[in-house]
C-alpha positions as a Markdown table, in Angstrom:
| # | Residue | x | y | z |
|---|---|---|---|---|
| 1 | Unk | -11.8 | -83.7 | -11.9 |
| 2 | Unk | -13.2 | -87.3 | -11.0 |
| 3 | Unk | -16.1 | -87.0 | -14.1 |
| 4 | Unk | -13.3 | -85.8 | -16.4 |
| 5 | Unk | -11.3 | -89.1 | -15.4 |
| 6 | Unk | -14.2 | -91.8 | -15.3 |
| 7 | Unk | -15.2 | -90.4 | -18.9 |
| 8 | Unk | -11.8 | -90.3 | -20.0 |
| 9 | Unk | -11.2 | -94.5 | -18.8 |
| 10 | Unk | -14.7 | -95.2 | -20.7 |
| 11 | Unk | -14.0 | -93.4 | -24.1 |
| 12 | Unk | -10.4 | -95.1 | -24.1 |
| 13 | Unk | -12.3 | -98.3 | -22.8 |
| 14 | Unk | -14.8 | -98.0 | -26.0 |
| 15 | Unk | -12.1 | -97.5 | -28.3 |
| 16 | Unk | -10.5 | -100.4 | -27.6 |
| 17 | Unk | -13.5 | -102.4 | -28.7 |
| 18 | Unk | -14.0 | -103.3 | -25.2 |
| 19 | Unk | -17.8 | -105.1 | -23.9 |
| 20 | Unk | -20.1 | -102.6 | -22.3 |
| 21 | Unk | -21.9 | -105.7 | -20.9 |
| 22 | Unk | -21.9 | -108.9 | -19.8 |
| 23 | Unk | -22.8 | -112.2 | -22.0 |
| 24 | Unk | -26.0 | -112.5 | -20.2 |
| 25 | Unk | -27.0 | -109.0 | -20.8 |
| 26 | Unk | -25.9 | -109.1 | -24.5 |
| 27 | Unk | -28.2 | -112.2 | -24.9 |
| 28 | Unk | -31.1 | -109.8 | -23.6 |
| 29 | Unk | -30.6 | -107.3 | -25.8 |
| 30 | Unk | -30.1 | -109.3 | -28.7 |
| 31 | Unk | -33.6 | -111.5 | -27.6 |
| 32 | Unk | -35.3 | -108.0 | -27.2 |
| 33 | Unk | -34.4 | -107.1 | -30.7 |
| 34 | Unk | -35.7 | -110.3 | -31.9 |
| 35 | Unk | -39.2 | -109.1 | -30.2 |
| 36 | Unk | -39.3 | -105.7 | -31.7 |
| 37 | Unk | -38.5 | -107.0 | -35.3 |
| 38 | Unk | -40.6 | -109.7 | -34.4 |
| 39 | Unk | -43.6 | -107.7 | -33.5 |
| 40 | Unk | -43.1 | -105.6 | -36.3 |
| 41 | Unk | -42.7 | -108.3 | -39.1 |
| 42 | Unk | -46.4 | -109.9 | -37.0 |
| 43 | Unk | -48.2 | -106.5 | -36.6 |
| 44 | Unk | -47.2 | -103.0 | -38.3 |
| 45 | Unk | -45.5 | -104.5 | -41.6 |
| 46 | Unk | -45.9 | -102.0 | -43.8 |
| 47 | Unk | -46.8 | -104.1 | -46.8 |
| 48 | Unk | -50.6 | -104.5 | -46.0 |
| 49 | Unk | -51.2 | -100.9 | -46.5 |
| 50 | Unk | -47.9 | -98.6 | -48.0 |
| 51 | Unk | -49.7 | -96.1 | -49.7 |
| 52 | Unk | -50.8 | -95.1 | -46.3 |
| 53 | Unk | -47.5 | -93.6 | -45.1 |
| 54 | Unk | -46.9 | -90.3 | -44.5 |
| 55 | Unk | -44.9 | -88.0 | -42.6 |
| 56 | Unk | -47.7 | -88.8 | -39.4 |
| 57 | Unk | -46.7 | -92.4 | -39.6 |
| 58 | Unk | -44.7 | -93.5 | -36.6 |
| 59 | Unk | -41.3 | -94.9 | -37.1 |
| 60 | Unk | -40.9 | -98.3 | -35.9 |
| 61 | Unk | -38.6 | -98.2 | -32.8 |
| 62 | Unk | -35.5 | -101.1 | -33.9 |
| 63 | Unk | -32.8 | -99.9 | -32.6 |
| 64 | Unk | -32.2 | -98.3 | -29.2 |
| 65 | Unk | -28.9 | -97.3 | -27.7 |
| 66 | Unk | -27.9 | -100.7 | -26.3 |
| 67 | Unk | -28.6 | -102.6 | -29.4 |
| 68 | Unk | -27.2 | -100.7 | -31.6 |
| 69 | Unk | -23.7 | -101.1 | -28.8 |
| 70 | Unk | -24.0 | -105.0 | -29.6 |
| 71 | Unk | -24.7 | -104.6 | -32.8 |
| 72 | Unk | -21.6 | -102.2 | -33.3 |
| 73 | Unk | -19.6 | -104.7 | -31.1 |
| 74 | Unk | -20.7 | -107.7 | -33.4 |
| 75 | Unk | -20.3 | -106.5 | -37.0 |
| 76 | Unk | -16.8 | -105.2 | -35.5 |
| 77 | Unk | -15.5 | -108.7 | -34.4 |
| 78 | Unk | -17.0 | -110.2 | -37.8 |
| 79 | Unk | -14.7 | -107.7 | -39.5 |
| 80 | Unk | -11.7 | -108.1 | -37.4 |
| 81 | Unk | -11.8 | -111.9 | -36.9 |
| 82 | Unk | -8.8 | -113.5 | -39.0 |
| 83 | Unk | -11.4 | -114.6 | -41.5 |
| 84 | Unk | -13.3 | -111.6 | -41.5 |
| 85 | Unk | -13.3 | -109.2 | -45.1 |
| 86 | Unk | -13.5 | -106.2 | -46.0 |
| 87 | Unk | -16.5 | -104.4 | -45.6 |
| 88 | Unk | -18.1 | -101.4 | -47.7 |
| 89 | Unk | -21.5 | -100.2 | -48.0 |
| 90 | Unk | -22.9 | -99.0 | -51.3 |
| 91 | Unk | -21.9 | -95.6 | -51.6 |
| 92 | Unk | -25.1 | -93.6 | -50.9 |
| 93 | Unk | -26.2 | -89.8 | -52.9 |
| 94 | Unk | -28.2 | -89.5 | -49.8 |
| 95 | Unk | -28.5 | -90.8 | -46.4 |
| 96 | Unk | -30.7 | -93.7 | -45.8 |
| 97 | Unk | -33.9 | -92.7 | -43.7 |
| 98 | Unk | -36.4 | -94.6 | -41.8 |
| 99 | Unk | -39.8 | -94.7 | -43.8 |
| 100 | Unk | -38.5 | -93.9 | -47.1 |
| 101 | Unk | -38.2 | -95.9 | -49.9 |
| 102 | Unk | -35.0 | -98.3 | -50.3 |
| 103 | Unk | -33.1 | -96.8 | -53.1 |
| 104 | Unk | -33.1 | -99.6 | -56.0 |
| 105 | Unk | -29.8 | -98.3 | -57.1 |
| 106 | Unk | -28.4 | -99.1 | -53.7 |
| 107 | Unk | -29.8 | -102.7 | -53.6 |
| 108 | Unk | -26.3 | -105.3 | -52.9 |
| 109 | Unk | -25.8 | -108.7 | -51.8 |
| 110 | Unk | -25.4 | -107.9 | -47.7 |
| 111 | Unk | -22.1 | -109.3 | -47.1 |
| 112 | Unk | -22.3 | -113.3 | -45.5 |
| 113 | Unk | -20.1 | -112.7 | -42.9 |
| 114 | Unk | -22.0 | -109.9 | -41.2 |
| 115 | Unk | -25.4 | -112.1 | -42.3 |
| 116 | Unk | -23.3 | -114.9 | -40.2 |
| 117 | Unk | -23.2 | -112.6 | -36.8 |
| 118 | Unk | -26.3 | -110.6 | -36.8 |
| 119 | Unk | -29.8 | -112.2 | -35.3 |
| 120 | Unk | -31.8 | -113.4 | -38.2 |
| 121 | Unk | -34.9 | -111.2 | -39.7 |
| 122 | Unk | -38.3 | -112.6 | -40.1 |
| 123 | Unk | -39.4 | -112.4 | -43.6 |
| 124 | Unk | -40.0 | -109.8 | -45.4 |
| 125 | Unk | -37.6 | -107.9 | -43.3 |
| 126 | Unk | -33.5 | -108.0 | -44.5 |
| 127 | Unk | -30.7 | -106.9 | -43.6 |
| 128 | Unk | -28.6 | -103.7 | -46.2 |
| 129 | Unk | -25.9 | -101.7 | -46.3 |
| 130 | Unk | -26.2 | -98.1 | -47.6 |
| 131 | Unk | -22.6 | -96.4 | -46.8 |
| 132 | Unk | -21.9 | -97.5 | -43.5 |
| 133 | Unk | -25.8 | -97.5 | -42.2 |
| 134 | Unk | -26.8 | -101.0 | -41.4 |
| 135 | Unk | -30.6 | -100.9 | -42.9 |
| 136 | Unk | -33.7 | -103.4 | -41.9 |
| 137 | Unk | -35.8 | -103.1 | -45.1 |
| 138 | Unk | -39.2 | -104.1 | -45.3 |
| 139 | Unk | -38.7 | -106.1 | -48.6 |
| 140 | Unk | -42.2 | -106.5 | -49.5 |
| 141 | Unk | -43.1 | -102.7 | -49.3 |
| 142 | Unk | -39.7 | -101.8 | -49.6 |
| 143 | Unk | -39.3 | -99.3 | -47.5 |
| 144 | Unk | -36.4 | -98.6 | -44.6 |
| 145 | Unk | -37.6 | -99.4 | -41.3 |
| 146 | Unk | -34.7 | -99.1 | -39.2 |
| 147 | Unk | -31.1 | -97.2 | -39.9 |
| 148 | Unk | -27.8 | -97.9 | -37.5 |
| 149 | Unk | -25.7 | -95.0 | -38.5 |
| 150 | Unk | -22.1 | -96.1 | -38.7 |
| 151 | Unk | -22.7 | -99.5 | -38.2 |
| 152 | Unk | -19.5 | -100.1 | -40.3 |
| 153 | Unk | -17.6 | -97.3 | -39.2 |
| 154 | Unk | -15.1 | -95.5 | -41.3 |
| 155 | Unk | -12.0 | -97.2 | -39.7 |
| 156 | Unk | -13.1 | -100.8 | -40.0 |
| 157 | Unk | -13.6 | -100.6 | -44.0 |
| 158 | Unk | -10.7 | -101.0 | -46.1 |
């Protein structure tokens, strides 16, 4: 009865768009993504060789569960702050996936705002929305290296 409680507290906790960490541990995360898109942009770009992926080819780990949290939590102030705008993704046929090749007909301007909150990309890497995936696309080879399903999620688009 006590589990059933303590999960009930968090899901109503996480619904009301409240922190799952402190500032100091959100300033981790956010510098550990900086590493690992970092690292990727400095060593694994995909750019120097892309006719050599395949299904073997080892997806680049971007986001793990705590960053895509912050990255949820950011993108949802953006959009909820008294300046913030509406948000919507190019409507996707399909659903974005990591080592594929970006869909030209789903290549918009990424909205400023959310350019504004997230951590900046190293070049060639860049930020897209395909529905309400937040994309890192390798812009050189352009190819998807990282998807955060429901970045934008259904209720925060207008």
């Amino acid at each position: 009865m006590k589990n059933a409680i303590a999960i009930g507290i968090l899901g109503l906790a996480l619904a009301n768009g409240a922190a799952a960490q402190t500032a100091t541990e959100q300033a981790q995360i956010l510098r550990d993504f900086e590493q690992r898109v970092g690292d990727y942009a400095r060593h694994q770009c995909l750019n120097h060789f892309p006719e050599a992926i395949t299904a073997a080819t080892p997806a680049p780990t971007i986001f793990t569960l705590p960053m895509a949290m912050v990255f949820r939590q950011l993108i949802s102030r953006a959009i909820a702050a008294p300046a913030g705008v509406a948000i919507r993704g190019v409507g996707a046929s399909h659903r974005a996936t990591v080592l594929q090749p970006f869909p030209t007909t789903e290549l918009a301007e990424f909205p400023n705002v959310l350019n504004q909150v997230l951590p900046q990309l190293p070049a060639p890497l860049e930020y897209r929305l395909i529905d309400n995936d937040l994309v890192i696309r390798d812009a050189n080879a352009d190819v998807i290296i990282a998807v955060l399903r429901d970045a934008v999620g259904r209720t925060t688009t207008r």
